[in-house]
C-alpha positions in Angstrom: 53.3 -80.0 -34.2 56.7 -80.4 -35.6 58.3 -83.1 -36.9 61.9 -83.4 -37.1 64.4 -86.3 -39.1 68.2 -86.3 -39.8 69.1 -88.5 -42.9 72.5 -89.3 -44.6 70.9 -89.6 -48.0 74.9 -90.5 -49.0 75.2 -93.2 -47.0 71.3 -93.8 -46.7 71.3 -93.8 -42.8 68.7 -92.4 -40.4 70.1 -90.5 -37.7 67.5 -88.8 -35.4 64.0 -88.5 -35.6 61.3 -86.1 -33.0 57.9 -85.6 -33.1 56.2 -83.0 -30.8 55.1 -79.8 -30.6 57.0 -76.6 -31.3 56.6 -75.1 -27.4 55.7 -76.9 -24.5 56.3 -73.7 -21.9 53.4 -73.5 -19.7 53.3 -70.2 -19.2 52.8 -69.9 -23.3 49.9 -72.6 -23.6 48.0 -71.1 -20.8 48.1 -67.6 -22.4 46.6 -69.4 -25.8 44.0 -71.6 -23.6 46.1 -74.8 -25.0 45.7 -78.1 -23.3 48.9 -77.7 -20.8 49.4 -81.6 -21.1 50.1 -81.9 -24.6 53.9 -82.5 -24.7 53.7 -85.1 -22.8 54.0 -87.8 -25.1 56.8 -85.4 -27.3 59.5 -87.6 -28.2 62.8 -88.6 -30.3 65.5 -90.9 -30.6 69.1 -90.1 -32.0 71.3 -93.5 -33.5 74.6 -92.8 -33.2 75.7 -95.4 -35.6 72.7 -94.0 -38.3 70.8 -97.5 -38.1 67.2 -97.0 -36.7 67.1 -101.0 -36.5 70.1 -101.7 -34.3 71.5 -101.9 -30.9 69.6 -100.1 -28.4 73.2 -99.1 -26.6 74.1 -96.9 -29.2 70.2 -94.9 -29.3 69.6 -92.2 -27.6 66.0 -91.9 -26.3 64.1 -88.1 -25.5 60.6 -88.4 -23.7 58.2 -85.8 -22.6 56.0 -85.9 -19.3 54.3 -89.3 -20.0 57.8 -91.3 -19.7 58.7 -90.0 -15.6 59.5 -86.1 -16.0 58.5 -84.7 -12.7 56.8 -81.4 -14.0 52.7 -81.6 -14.2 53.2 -79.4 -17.5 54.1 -80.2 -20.7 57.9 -80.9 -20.7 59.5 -77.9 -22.4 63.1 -79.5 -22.3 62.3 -83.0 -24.7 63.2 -80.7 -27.6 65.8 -78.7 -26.3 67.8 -81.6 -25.0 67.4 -83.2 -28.6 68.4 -80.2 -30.7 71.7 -80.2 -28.1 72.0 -84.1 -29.3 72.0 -83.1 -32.8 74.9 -80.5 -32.7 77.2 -83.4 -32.9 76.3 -84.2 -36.4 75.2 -80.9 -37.5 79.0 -79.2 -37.1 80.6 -82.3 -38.5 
């Protein structure tokens, strides 16, 4: 599992937030006899504005499998498409 949260401890904002596991791949879990479902209920949410409790226009949602991706797997890009969300703030 690996949980992941981006605070402005300044400003006392909370920016993103994941919880999930550190690979989804298929090809990996079924090497390690791993359920190959598990992602599937990986996600995160990134507030633009830093408020958790605000304005759903301005949050950014990432689901795995259980929210409509079309793989049968685990969905390997809910992390990778929320670390790219995240570059915004982290180069700032």
């Amino acid at each position: 599992m690996v949980s992941i949260d981006l605070y402005d401890t300044l400003e006392n904002k909370h920016y993103a937030s994941f919880t999930g596991h550190a690979t989804c791949d298929p090809a990996a879990l079924a090497a390690i006899g791993a359920d190959l479902k598990r992602c599937q209920l990986d996600s995160g949410n990134i507030w633009l504005d830093g408020d958790d409790q605000h304005d759903p226009d301005l949050d950014f949602k990432f689901n795995g499998l259980i929210h409509g991706k079309s793989t049968q797997f685990g969905d390997e890009s809910t992390k990778r498409q929320f670390l790219n969300g995240l570059k915004t703030f982290l180069n700032d």
